[in-house]
C-alpha positions as CSV (number, residue, x, y, z in Angstrom):
1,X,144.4,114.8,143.5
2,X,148.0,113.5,143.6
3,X,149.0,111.4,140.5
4,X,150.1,107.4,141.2
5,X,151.1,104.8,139.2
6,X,147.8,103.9,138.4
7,X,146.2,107.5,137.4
8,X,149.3,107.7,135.2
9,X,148.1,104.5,133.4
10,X,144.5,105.8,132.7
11,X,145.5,109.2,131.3
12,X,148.3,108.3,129.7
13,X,148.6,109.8,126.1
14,X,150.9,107.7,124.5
15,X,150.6,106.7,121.2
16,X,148.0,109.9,120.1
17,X,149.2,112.3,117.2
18,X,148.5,115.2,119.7
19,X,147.8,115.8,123.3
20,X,144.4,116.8,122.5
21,X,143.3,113.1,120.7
22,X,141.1,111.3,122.0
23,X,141.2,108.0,123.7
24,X,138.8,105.2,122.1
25,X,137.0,105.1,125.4
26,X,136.5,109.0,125.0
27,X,135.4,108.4,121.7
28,X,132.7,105.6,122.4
29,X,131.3,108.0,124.6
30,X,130.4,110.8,122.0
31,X,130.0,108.8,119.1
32,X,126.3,108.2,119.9
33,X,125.9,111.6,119.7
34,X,127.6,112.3,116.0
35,X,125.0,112.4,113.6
36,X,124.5,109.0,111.6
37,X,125.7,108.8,108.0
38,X,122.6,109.4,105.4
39,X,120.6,106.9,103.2
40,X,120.6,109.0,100.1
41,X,123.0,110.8,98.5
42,X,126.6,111.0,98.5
43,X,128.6,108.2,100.9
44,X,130.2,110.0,104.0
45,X,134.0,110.2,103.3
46,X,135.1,112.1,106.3
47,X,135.7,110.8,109.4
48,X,134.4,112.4,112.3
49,X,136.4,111.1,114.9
50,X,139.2,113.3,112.8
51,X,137.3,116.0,112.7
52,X,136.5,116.2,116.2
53,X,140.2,115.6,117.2
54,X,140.7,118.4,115.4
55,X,138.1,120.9,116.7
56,X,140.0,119.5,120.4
57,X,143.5,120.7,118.8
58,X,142.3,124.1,117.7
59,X,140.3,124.5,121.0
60,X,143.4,123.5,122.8
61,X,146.1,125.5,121.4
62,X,144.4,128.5,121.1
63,X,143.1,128.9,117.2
64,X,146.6,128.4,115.6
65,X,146.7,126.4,112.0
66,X,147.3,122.6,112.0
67,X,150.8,121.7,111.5
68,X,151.7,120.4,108.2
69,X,148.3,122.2,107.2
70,X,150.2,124.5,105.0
71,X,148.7,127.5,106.3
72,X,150.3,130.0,109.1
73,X,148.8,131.9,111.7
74,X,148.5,135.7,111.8
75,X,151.5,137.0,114.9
């Protein structure tokens, strides 16, 4: 598939902390499928969106740490 103006437009990354992010329209897709926050207990504080942004990242660039994560991969 050769890339024009217009498949530029539609996968264009801009404005994403990383590559890997997804887009909101990526994200409405698979947030049906995230499991719903429960009635009891302890209010959800994490955000799952973040989370699976960041299971992309670490998918993506091969198992190295998160930048500014503090930690360092093993060479």
């Amino acid at each position: 598939m050769a890339w024009t103006e217009l498949t530029r437009r539609q996968h264009d990354r801009k404005g994403d902390k990383y590559a890997s992010d997804m887009t909101y329209a990526e994200w409405a897709l698979i947030a049906p499928l995230m499991p719903q926050p429960r009635t009891t207990g302890r209010p959800r504080t994490t955000d799952l969106r973040a989370v699976f942004d960041a299971i992309l990242y670490i998918a993506t660039t091969g198992c190295q740490s998160l930048p500014g994560s503090g930690l360092r991969s093993k060479p």
